[in-house]
Structures are given as structure tokens and as C-alpha cells.
Steps between C-alpha positions, in 0.01 A plus 500: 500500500246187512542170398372521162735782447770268626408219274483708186857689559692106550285371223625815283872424555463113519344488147743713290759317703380149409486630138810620504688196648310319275662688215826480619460106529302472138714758298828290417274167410318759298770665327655146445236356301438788324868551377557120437783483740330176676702340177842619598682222604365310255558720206875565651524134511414422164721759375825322684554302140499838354705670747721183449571558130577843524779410764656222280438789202734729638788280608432377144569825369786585744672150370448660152659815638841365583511260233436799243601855679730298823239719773275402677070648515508713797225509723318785354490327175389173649180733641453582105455110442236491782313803389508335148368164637191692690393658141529161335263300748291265322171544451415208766731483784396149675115539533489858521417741233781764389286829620417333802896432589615828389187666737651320788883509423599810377870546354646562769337240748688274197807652524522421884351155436811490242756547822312326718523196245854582468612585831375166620677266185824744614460391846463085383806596289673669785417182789617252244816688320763297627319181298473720174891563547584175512277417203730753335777401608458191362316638171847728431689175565354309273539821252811648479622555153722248398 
């Protein structure tokens, strides 16, 4: 083989080779911006408020259930209340638009955001539960029935 023969066979592997690493490097920015998922954290963000309610909704509702039936909502039910909060999203959730927040959070990215939010207010409760027992403590003190 000469040089030129040479030349062309590296140039022929070096070019689809560029091209391809090239694609490998470009396709996730690519398929980011496409899909809107360059919002993400954003749009998760401004759904924490959300997320928030539907928490405080559900012990709500479990307060109601041992005041009315003496049970507590069980954790399947509580995933009802999330489910229900997803389908009730505004139709502007901070600055984004509803279609745009329900492109890049599906139901079930908002169901784990739901535990995630939980899981972390469970472990604030958990690190400071010996200074919510002695609130009360002091709370069925200052209530006992007479």
C-alpha cells in the first residue's frame, strides 16, 4: 500500500469516529433541550409548596380518621392523596406552565418527589423527637381532663 492509500484508510476511520464521539458528547444536551428537562430542578422546586400541601392533606385526613372511624390512613391511602394532588396541579405552578410541568414530571417522578419530601420532614422529626415529646408532655399536662 502507498501513502495516499494510508492516508485515506486513517482518514476513513478517524472521521466516522470523530462523528461518532461527537454524538455521544452532543446527544444528552440534545435530548435535554428537546424534552424540557433543563427545567427540572426548577419545576421540582416550585412544586415543593405543592408537594407540601398534599403532606399536611393527608395527616389532615388521617386526624379526621381517628377522630371519626378511631384508624388511622395507611400508607397506600396516603399514595391516593398524592396521586389526587398531581391531577389537581394548578394551571401555573411558580413560573412554569401546567403542560410544561406535567412533560417534565410525570406521576410518578411526583410520587417519589412526595417521599422524598416526606422522608426528609420524617428525618427532621426523627433528629428532633425528644423536643416534640417534651412539648407533649407538657401539652397533656396542661390538658388532662379535670
Amino acid at each position: 500500500m502507498d501513502q495516499t492509500a494510508w492516508i485515506m484508510l486513517f482518514v476513513g476511520i478517524a472521521v466516522p469516529s470523530a462523528l461518532f464521539a461527537l454524538g455521544v458528547a452532543l446527544y444528552p444536551k440534545l435530548k435535554t433541550e428537546e424534552q424540557g428537562y433543563r427545567y427540572e430542578a426548577a419545576v421540582e422546586a416550585a412544586l415543593l409548596p405543592i408537594i407540601f400541601q398534599g403532606i399536611c392533606a393527608a395527616y389532615r385526613l388521617s386526624e379526621k380518621g381517628v377522630d371519626e372511624l378511631h384508624q388511622r390512613i395507611k400508607g397506600a391511602d396516603k399514595k391516593q392523596v398524592a396521586d389526587s394532588i398531581y391531577a389537581m396541579l394548578p394551571d401555573q405552578v411558580g413560573d412554569f406552565d401546567l403542560s410544561l410541568v406535567k412533560r417534565v414530571v410525570t406521576q410518578e417522578r411526583f410520587q417519589q418527589l412526595v417521599q422524598d419530601a416526606f422522608d426528609r420532614f420524617d428525618r427532621f422529626f426523627v433528629g428532633h423527637q425528644a423536643h416534640f415529646e417534651e412539648l407533649f408532655e407538657e401539652w397533656k399536662a396542661d390538658n388532662v381532663p379535670v
